[in-house]
N, C-alpha and C positions, 0 to 999 in steps of 0.2 A: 504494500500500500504506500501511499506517496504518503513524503514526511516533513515537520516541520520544518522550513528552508529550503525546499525543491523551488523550483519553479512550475506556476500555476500551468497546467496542460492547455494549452492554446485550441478553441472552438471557435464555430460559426454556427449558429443555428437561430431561431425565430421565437417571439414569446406564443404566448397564444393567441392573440391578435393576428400574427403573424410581421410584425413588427420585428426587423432583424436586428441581430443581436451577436456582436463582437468581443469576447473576452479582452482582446487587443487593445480596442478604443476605450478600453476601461484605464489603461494607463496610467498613472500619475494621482490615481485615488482608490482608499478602498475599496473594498468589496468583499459582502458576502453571498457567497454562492453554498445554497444549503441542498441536497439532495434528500428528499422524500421516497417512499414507497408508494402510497397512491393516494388518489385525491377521498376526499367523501370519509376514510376512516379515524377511529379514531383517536390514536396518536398523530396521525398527519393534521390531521383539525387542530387539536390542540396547538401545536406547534405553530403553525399559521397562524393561529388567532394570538396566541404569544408576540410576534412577532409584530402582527397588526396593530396589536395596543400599547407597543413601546413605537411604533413606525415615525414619527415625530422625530424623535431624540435622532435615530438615525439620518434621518432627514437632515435636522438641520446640525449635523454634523460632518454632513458631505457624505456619508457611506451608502452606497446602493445595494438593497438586497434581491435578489433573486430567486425564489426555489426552480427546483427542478425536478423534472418524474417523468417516467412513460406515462404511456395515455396518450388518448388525441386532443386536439385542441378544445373540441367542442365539451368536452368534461373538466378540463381545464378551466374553461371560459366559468364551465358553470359553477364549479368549487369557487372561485374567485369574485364570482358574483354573487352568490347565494353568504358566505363569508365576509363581504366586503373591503378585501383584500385589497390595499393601497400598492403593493408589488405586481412586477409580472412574473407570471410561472412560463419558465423557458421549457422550449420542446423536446424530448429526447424519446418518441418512438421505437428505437429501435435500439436504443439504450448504448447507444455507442459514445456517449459521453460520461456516461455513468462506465461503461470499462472503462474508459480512455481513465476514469479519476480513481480505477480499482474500486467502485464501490456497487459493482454487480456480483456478488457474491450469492451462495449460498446460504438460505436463509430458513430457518425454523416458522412453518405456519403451522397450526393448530397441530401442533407433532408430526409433521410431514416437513423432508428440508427440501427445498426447493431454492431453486436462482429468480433472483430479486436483487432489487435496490435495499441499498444499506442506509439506516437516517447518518449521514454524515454530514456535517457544514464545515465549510471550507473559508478561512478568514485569511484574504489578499490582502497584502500593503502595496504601495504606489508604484512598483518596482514588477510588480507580477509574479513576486512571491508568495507562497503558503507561511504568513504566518504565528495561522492559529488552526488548531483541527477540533472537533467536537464529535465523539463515536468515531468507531471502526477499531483499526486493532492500535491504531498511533493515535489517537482523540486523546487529549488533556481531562477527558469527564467523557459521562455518557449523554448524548444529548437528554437531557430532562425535557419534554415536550411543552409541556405549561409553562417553565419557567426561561425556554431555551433563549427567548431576545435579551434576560439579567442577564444569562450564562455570557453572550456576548458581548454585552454590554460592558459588563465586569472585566472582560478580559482585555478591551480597550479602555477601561478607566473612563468609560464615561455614565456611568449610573452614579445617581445622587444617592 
């Protein structure tokens, strides 16, 4: 799995809008790019709406966040709407950004292991560096789903 101080794995892909979307032209500011499982459940829920009611702070800190997940767009749109998600959920269909970031792993469902997305977020600084990780086998904590925009927060020193 990729580790803290790698450089962040360079993509192109689209939100769910279809609004495209450059890891590149993120440059010169953070980023967080968090990977989900899928929309509608609910750890994934939790975690978005986390996010969503700290989305302010990040705001007007300059930090852009992003999730990310299989699915198509149109479920995407809907998690996003129904949620009122101030972020875009970027596309990854066919999951080849989720290998590209090692977080297509093998995963435990209802006592069946199956291949799936890993909840991982991935914390860029201005450089296009990894550096902060949240779950997986190198994550600093395990994503806590409710509280996971503190977790980020905290780790950029910007929570009051």
């Amino acid at each position: 799995m990729l580790k803290v101080g790698d450089k962040a794995p360079q993509f192109i892909t689209s939100d769910e809008e279809g609004n495209p979307f450059s890891l590149e032209k993120h440059r010169g500011s953070k980023l967080v790019v968090y990977f989900y499982p899928k929309d509608f459940t609910p750890g994934c829920t939790a975690e978005a709406c986390s996010i969503r009611d700290s989305y302010t702070l990040f705001e007007n800190s300059g930090i852009p966040i992003y999730g990310i997940s299989g699915g198509d767009a149109e479920t995407h749109q809907k998690f996003r709407e129904k949620h009122n998600l101030p972020f875009p959920i970027l596309m990854d269909e066919d999951y080849s950004i989720a290998k590209l970031y090692e977080v297509f792993k093998p995963v435990k469902i209802l006592g069946k292991e199956l291949l799936g997305v890993k909840r991982v977020t991935f914390l860029i600084d201005e450089e296009g560096n990894i550096e902060g990780i949240f779950g997986g086998d190198e994550g600093l904590d395990k994503v806590k789903s409710s509280e996971h925009a503190d977790q980020i927060l905290n780790f950029w020193g910007l929570k009051l």
